[in-house]
LUMDO-202166 format. One line per 4 residues: number of its first residue (from 1); for each residue y, x, z of N, C-alpha, C. Coordinates in pm, whole numbers, plus 50000, padded with zeros to 5 digits. Layout:
% residues N
NUM	Y,X,Z,Y,X,Z,Y,X,Z  ... $
This chain:
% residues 371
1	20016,43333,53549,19973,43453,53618,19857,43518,53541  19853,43657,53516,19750,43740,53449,19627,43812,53595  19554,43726,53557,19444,43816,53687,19329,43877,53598  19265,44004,53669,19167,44061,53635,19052,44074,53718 $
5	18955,44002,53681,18843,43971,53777,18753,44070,53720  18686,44153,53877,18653,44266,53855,18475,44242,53935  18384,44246,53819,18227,44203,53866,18154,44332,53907  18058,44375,54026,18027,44479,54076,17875,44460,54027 $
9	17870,44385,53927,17697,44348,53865,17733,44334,53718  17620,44368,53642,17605,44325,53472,17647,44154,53507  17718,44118,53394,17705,43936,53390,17636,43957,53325  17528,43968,53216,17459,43988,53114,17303,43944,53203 $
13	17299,43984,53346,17212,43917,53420,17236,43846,53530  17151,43728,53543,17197,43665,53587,17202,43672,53728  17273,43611,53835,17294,43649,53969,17413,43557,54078  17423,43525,54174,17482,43471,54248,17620,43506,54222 $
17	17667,43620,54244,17776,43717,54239,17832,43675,54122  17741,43672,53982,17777,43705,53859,17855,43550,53792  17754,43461,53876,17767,43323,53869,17882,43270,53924  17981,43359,54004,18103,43277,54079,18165,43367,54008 $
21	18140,43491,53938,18248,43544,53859,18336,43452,53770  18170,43414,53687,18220,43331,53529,18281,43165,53600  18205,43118,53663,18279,42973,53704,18428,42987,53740  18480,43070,53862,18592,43137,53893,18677,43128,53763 $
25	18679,43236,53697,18723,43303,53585,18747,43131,53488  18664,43090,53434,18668,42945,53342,18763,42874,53401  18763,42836,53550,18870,42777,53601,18960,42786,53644  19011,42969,53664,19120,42981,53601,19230,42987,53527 $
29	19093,42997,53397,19201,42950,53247,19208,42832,53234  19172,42727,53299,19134,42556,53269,19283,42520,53376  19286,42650,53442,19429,42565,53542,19595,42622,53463  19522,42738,53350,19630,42775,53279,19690,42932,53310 $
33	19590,43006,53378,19591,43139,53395,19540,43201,53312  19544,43343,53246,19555,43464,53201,19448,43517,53261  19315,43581,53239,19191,43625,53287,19150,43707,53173  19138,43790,53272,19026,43950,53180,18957,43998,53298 $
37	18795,44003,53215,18693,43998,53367,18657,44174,53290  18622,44197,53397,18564,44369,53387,18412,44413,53469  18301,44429,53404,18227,44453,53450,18093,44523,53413  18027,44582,53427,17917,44693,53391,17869,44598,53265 $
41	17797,44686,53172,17778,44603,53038,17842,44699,52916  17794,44659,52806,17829,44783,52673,17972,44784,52697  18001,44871,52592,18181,44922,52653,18208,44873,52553  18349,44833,52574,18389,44740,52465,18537,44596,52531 $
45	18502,44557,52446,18561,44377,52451,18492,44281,52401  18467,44181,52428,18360,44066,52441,18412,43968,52490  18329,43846,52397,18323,43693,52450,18188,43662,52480  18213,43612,52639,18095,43601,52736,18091,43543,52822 $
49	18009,43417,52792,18023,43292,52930,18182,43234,52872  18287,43238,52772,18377,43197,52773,18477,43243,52817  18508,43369,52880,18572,43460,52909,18618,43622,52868  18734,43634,52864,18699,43800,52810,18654,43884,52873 $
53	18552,43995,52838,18495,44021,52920,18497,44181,52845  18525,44254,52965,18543,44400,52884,18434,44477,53007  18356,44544,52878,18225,44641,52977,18267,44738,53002  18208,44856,53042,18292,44968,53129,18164,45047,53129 $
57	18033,45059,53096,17932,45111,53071,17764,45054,53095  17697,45103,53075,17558,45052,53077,17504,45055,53254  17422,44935,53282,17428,44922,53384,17262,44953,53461  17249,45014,53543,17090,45073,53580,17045,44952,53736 $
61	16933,44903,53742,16870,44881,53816,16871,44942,54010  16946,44901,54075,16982,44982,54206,16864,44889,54341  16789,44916,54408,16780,44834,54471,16890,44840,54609  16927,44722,54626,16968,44669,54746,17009,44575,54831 $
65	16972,44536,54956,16984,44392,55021,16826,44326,55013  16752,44426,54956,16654,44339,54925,16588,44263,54820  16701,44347,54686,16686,44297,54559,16746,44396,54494  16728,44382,54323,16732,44478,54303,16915,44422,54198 $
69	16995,44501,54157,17144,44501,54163,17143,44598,54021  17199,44539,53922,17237,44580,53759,17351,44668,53805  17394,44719,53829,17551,44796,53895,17552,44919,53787  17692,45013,53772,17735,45083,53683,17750,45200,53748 $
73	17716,45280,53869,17763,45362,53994,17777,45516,53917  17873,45514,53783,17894,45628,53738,18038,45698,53767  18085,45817,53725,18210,45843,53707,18287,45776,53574  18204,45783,53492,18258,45752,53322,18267,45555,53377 $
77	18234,45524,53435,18217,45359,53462,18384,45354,53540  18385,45426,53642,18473,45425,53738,18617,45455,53641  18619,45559,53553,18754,45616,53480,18738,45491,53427  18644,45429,53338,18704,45336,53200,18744,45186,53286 $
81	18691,45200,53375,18750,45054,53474,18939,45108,53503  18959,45156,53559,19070,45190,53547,19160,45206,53423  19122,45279,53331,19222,45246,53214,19192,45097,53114  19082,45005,53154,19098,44887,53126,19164,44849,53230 $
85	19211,44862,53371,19305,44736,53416,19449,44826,53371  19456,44928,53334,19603,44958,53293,19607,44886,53180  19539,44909,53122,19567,44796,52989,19589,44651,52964  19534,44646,53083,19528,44476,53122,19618,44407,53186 $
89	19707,44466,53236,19851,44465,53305,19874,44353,53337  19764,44353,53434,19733,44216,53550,19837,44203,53680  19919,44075,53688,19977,44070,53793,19904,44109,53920  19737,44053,53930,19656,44062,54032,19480,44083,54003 $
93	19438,44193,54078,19287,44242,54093,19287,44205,54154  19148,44144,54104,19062,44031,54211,18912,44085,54195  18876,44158,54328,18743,44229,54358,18624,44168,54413  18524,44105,54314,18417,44125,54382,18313,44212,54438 $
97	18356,44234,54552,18194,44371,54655,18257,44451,54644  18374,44504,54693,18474,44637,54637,18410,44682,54685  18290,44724,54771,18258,44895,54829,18143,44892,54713  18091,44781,54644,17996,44890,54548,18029,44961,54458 $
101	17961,45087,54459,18003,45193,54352,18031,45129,54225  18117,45210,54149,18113,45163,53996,18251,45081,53970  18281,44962,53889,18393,44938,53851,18455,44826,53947  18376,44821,54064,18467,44708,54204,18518,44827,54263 $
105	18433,44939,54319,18503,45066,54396,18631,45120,54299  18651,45099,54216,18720,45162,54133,18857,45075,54148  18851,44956,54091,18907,44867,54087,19017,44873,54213  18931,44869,54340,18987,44877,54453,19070,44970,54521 $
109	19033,45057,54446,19136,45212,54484,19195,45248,54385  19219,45142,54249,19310,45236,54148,19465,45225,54198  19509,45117,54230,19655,45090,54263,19700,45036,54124  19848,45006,54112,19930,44946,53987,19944,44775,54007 $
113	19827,44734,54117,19897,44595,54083,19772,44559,54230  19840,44445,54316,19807,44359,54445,19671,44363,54388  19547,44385,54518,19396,44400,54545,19378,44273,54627  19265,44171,54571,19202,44138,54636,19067,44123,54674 $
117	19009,44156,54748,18842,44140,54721,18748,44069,54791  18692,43985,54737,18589,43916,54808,18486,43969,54832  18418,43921,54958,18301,43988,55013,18193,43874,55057  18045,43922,54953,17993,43817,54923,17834,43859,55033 $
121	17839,43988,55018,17687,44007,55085,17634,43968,55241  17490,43926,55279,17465,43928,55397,17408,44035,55423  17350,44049,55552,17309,44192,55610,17336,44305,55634  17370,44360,55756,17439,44465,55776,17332,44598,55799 $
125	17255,44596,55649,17146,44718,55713,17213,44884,55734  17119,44943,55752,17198,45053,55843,17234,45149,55758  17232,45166,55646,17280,45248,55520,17442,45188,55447  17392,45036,55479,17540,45017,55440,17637,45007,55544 $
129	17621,44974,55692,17659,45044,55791,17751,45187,55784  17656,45250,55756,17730,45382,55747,17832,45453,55661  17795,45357,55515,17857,45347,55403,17972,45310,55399  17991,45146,55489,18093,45070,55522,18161,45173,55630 $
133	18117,45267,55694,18214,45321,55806,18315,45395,55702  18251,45500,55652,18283,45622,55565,18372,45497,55425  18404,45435,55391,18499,45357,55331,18563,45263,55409  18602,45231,55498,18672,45177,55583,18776,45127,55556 $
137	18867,45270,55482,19014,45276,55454,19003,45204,55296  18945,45201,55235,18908,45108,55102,18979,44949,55169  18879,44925,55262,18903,44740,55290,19004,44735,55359  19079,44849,55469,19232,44826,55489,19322,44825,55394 $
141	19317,44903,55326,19396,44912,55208,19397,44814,55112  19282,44693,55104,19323,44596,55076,19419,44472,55038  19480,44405,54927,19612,44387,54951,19541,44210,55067  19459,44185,55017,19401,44042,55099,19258,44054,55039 $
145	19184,44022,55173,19034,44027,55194,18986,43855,55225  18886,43808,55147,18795,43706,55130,18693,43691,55172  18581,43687,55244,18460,43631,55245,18406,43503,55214  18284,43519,55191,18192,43384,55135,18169,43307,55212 $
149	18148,43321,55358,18094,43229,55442,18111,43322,55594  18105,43285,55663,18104,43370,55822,18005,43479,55827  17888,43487,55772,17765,43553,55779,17839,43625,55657  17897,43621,55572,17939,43769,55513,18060,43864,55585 $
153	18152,43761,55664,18268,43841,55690,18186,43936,55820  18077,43851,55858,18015,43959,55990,17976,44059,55977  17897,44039,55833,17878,44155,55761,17935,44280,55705  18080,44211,55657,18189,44283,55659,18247,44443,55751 $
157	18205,44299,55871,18267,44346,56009,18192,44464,56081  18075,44367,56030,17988,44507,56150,17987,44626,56009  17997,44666,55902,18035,44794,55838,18154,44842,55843  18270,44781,55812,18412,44823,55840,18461,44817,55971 $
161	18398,44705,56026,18530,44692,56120,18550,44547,56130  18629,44494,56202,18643,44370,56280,18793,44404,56182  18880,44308,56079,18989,44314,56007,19014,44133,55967  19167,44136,55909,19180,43990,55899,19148,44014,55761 $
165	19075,43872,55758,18944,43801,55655,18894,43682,55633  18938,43603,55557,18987,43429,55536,18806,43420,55475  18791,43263,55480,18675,43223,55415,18720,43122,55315  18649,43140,55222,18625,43046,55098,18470,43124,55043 $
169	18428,42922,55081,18278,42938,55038,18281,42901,54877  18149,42994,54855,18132,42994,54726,18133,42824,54634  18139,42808,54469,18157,42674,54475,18040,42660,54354  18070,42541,54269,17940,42505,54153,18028,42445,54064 $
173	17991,42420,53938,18018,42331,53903,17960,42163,53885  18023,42134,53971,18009,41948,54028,17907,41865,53891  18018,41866,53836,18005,41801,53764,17866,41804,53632  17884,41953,53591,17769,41988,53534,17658,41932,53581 $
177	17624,41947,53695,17537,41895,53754,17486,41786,53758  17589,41735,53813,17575,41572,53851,17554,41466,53666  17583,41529,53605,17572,41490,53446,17431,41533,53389  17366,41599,53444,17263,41634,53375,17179,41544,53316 $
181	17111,41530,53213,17001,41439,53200,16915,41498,53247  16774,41396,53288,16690,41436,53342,16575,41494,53262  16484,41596,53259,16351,41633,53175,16247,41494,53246  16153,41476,53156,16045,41432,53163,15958,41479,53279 $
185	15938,41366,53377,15829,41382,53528,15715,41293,53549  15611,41372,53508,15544,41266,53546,15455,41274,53678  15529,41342,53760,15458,41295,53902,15602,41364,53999  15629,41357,54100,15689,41414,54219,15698,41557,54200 $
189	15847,41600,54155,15800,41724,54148,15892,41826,54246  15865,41940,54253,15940,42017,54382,16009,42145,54262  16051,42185,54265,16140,42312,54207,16201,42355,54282  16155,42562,54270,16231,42663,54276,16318,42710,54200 $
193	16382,42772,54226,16467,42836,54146,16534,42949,54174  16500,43063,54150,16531,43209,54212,16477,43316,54146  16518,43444,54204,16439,43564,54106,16329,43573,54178  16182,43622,54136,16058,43625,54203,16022,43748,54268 $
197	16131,43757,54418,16089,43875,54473,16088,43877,54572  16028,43927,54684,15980,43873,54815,16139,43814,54880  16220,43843,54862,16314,43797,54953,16322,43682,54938  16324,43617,54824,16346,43501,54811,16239,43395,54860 $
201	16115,43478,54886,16017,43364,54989,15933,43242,54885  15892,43307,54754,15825,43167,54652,15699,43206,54701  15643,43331,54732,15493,43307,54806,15450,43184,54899  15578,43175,54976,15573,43053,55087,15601,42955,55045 $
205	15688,42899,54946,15613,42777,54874,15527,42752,54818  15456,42865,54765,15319,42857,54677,15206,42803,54767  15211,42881,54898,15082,42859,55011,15120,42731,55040  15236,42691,55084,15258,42531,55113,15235,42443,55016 $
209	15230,42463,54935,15231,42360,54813,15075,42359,54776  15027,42462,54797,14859,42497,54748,14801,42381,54853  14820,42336,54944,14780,42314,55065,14814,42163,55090  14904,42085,54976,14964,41958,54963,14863,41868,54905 $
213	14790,41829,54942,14713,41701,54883,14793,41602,54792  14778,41590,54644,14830,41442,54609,14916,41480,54487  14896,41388,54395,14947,41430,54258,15070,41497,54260  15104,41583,54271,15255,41641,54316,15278,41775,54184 $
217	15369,41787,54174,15374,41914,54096,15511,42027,54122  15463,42148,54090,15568,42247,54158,15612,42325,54001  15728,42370,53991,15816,42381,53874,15885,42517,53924  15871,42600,53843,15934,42756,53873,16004,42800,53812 $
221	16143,42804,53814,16222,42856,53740,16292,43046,53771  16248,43083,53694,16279,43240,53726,16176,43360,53705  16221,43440,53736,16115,43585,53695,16172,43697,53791  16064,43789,53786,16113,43912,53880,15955,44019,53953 $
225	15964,44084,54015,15891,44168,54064,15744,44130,54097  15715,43995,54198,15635,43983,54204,15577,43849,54118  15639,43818,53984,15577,43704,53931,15434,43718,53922  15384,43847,53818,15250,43836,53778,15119,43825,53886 $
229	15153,43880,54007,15090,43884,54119,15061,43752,54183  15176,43701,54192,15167,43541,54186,15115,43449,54101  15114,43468,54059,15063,43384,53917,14927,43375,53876  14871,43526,53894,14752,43543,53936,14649,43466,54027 $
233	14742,43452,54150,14710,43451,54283,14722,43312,54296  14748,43236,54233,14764,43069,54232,14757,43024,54062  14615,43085,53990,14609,43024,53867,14579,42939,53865  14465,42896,53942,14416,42792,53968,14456,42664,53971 $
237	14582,42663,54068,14570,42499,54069,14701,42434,53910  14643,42396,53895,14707,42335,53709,14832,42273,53761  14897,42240,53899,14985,42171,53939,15130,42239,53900  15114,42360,53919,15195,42466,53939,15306,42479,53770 $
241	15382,42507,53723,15443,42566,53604,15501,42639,53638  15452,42754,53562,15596,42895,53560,15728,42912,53427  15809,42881,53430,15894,42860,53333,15963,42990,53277  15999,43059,53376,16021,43140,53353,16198,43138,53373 $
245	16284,43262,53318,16388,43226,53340,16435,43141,53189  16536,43033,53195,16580,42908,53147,16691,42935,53119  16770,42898,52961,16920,42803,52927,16984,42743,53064  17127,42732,53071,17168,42624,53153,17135,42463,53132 $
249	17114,42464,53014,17110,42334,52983,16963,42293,53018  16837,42402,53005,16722,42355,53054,16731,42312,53201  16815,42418,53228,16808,42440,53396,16841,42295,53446  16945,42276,53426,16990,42120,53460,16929,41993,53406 $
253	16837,41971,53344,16748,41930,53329,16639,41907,53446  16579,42047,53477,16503,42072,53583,16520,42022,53673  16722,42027,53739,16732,41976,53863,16709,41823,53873  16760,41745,53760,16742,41637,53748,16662,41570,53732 $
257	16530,41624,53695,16403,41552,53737,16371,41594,53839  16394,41685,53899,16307,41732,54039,16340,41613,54134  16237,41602,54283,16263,41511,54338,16299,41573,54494  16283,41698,54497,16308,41809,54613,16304,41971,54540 $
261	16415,42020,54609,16439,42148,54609,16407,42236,54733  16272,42324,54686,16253,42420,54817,16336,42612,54768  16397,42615,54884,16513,42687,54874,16452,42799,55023  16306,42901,55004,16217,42922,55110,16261,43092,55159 $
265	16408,43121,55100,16427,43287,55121,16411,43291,55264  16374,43432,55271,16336,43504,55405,16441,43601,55487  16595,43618,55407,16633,43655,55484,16761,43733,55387  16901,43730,55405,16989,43822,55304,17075,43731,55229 $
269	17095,43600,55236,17150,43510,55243,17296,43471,55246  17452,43496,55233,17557,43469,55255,17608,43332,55291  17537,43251,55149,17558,43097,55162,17419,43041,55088  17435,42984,55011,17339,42918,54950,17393,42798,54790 $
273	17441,42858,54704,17487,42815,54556,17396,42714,54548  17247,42788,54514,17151,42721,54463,17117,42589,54527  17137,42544,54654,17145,42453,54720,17227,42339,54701  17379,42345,54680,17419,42282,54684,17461,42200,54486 $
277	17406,42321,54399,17330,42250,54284,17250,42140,54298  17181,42194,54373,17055,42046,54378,17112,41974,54461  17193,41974,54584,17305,41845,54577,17345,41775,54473  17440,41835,54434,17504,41757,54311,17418,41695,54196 $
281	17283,41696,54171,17233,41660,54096,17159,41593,54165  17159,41521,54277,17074,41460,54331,16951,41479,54399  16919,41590,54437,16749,41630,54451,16790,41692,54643  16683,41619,54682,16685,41656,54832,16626,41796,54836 $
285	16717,41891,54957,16662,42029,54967,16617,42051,55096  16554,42110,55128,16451,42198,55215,16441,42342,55210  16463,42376,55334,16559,42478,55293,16529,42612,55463  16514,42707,55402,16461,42815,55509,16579,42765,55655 $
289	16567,42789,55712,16678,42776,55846,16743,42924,55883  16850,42992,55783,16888,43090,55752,17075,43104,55779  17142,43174,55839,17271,43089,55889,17323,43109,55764  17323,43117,55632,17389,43103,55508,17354,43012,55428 $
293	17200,42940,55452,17201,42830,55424,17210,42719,55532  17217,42716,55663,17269,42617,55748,17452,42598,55687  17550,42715,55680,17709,42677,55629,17652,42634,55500  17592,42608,55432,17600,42584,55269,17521,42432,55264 $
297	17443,42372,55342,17362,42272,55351,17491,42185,55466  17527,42219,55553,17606,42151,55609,17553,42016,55701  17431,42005,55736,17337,41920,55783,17304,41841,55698  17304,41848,55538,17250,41775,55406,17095,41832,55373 $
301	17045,41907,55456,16891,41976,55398,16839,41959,55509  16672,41954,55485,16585,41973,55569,16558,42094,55569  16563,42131,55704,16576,42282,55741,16435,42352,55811  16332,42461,55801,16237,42485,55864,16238,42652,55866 $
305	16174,42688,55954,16189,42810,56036,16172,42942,55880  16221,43040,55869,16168,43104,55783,16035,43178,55734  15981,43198,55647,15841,43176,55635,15697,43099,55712  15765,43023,55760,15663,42887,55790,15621,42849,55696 $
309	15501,42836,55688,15420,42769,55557,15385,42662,55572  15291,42610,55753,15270,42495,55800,15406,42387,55772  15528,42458,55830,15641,42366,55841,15658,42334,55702  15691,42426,55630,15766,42399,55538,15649,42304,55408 $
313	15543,42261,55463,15431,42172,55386,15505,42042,55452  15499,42036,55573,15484,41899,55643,15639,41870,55573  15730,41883,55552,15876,41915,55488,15847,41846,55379  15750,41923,55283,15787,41843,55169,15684,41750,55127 $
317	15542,41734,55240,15480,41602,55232,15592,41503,55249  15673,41502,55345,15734,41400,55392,15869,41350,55279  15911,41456,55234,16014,41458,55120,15974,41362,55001  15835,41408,54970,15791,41378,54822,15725,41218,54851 $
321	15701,41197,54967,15577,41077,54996,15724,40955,55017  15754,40978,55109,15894,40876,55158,16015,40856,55145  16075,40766,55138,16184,40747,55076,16327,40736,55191  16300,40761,55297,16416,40684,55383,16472,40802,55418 $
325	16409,40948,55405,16470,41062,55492,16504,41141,55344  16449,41090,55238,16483,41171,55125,16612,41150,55073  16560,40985,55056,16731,40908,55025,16884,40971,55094  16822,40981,55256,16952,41016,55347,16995,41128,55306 $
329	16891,41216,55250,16948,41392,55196,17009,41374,55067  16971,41265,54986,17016,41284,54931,17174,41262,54838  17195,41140,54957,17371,41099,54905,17396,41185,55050  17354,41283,55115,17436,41317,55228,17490,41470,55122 $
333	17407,41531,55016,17413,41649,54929,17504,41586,54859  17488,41476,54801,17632,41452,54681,17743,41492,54762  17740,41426,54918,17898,41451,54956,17937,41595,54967  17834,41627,55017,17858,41779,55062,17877,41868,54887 $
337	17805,41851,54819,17824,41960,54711,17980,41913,54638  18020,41785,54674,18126,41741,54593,18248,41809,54664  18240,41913,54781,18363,41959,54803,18339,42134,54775  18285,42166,54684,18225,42250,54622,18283,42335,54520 $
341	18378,42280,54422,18402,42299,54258,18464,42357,54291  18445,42444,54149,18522,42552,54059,18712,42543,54116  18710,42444,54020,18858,42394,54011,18910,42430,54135  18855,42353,54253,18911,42359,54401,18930,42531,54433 $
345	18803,42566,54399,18791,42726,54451,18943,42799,54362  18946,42794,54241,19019,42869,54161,19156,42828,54249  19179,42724,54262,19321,42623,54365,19339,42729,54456  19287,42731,54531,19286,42780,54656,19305,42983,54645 $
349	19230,42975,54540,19257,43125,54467,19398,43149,54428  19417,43116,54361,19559,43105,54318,19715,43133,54406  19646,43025,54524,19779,43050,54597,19771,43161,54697  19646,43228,54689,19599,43336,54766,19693,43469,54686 $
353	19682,43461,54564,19719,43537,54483,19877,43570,54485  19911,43395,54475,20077,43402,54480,20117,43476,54605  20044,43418,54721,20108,43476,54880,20164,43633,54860  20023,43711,54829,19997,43831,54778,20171,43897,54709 $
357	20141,43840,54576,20262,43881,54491,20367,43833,54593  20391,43732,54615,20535,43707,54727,20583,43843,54805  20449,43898,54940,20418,44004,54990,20482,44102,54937  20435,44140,54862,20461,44235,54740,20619,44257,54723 $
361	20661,44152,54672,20767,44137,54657,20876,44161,54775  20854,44132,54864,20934,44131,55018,20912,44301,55065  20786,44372,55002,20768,44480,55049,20690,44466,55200  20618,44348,55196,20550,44348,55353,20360,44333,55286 $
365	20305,44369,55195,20154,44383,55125,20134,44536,55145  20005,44534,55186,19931,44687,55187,19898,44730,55027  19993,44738,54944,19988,44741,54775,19955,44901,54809  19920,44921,54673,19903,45053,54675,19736,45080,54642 $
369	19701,45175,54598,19536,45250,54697,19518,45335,54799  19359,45269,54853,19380,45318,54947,19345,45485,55006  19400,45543,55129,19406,45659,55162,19327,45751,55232 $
């Protein structure tokens, strides 16, 4: 089968979205599928992440959700997405975020071959609300619709509409993980890992951690809006490292010495990737009490109210000091992240795909674009 996986973000940066593109995509061709990914980025054809990867134009800075989004929201983005999937003469489009502008909106309304699109975002703020009304007929016209977790299809729902909409949660790769060698620790250490912008809530590990008595050390992986402010604002204590953003191969490293993962976002959430990484690599998480990371933790994390600073200290005194509640998180995360992988996800993709083409075939699929 020839699929064309269609990214509504630069892969060129990095991102949740961008991150189930390329895993997706790898384990498609690893099961023996045909993949051409399409997404904002120089125009062209490219090898990227191990995939082909054809750009469709230069991608600008958008904020939204609460962060800020590499997206392509041109006309010239929208035409060249389209005459790359004619060219690409894909049995099946496969859409991530079809209502964002640019080459997923495009994607989704060109027609020539079965639509599917996954829907990854949380929050139903009131712009995309309205957005989601006024495209409506986009997500009917759908040939089969996906969500990430329940808290996206709601999301879905409350912009479009209440429509049928299967779940498959996002996945990792297992194994990567769980293989990592470990970096060099020489004391208890806690690691973030996220872009540095209020949503993601690293102020509130910073105050909790400032506030931790005892050789402990905190490890930062990432960059973003409010690093320098931060950084500033907690020079002081020598405990702290800012790393900045990292290789995969550093990255996994990181997880593998860490001895807890604080995971402290405030809110915008679908599931939680980053979480169930530090499963698989062993590291107990702690983790905002957010309903996208409650489906993604699965009762494997210690969970505390969102921006609690008090809580979320006493959390990881208790994490970093003792061993009996850490231990329990932490073969309770192996199990849980081990039903996680690529492979499985792409599985399950696949026959989503076939149903589709079957459909198609019988003349009973909403094929076409939509009206």
């Amino acid at each position: 089968m020839r699929i064309a996986l269609v990214s509504p973000y630069d892969l060129a940066i990095p991102g949740g979205v961008q991150a189930q593109v390329f895993g997706l995509g790898r384990a498609l061709v690893a099961a023996g599928h045909g993949v051409v990914v399409l997404a904002p980025g120089p125009k062209g054809a490219a090898q990227l992440g191990g995939l082909d990867v054809v750009g469709v134009g230069r991608s600008f800075a958008v904020r939204a959700n609460g962060s800020l989004a590499p997206v392509a929201p041109t006309p010239g983005a929208m035409l060249r997405t389209r005459l790359a999937l004619r060219d690409a003469a894909a049995d099946v489009i496969h859409v991530h975020e079809p209502l964002v502008p640019g080459p997923a909106l495009a994607a989704a309304t060109t027609g020539g071959a079965p639509v599917i699109g996954t829907f990854h975002r949380a929050r139903a703020s009131r712009t995309y609300v309205v957005y989601g009304h006024v495209l409506h007929r986009v997500v009917g016209g759908l040939d089969d619709r996906v969500a990430v977790s329940e808290v996206a299809r709601a999301t879905l729902w409350a912009a479009a509409g209440p429509c049928e909409c299967a779940i498959l949660a996002n996945a990792i790769d297992v194994e990567r993980f769980a293989g990592a060698a470990a970096a060099p620790a020489d004391a208890p250490t806690v690691l973030f890992v996220g872009r540095v912008e209020r949503r993601k809530g690293l102020a509130v590990v910073l105050e909790a951690f400032a506030g931790l008595p005892g050789d402990f050390r905190l490890r930062i992986v990432g960059d973003g809006p409010e690093a320098a402010a931060l950084r500033r604002r907690f020079e002081h204590d020598r405990r702290i490292s800012w790393l900045g953003p990292v290789a995969d191969e550093a990255l996994d490293r990181e997880f593998a010495a860490a001895r807890v993962l604080a995971a402290p976002a405030l809110g915008g959430e679908s599931f939680g990737v980053v979480l169930l990484e530090a499963m698989a690599a062993g590291v107990a998480v702690v983790a905002s009490d957010l309903p996208g990371y409650r489906i993604a933790a699965a009762g494997a994390a210690a969970l505390f109210p969102p921006g609690d600073t008090a809580a979320l200290r006493r959390a990881l005194q208790s994490l970093l000091s003792a061993e009996g509640e850490h231990d329990r998180l932490v073969a309770a995360g192996r199990l849980v992240a081990a039903r996680h992988s690529f492979g499985d996800l792409a599985a399950a993709y696949a026959a989503r795909y076939a149903a589709v083409l079957a459909a198609v075939s019988r003349g009973s699929a909403r094929h076409g674009p939509a009206h």
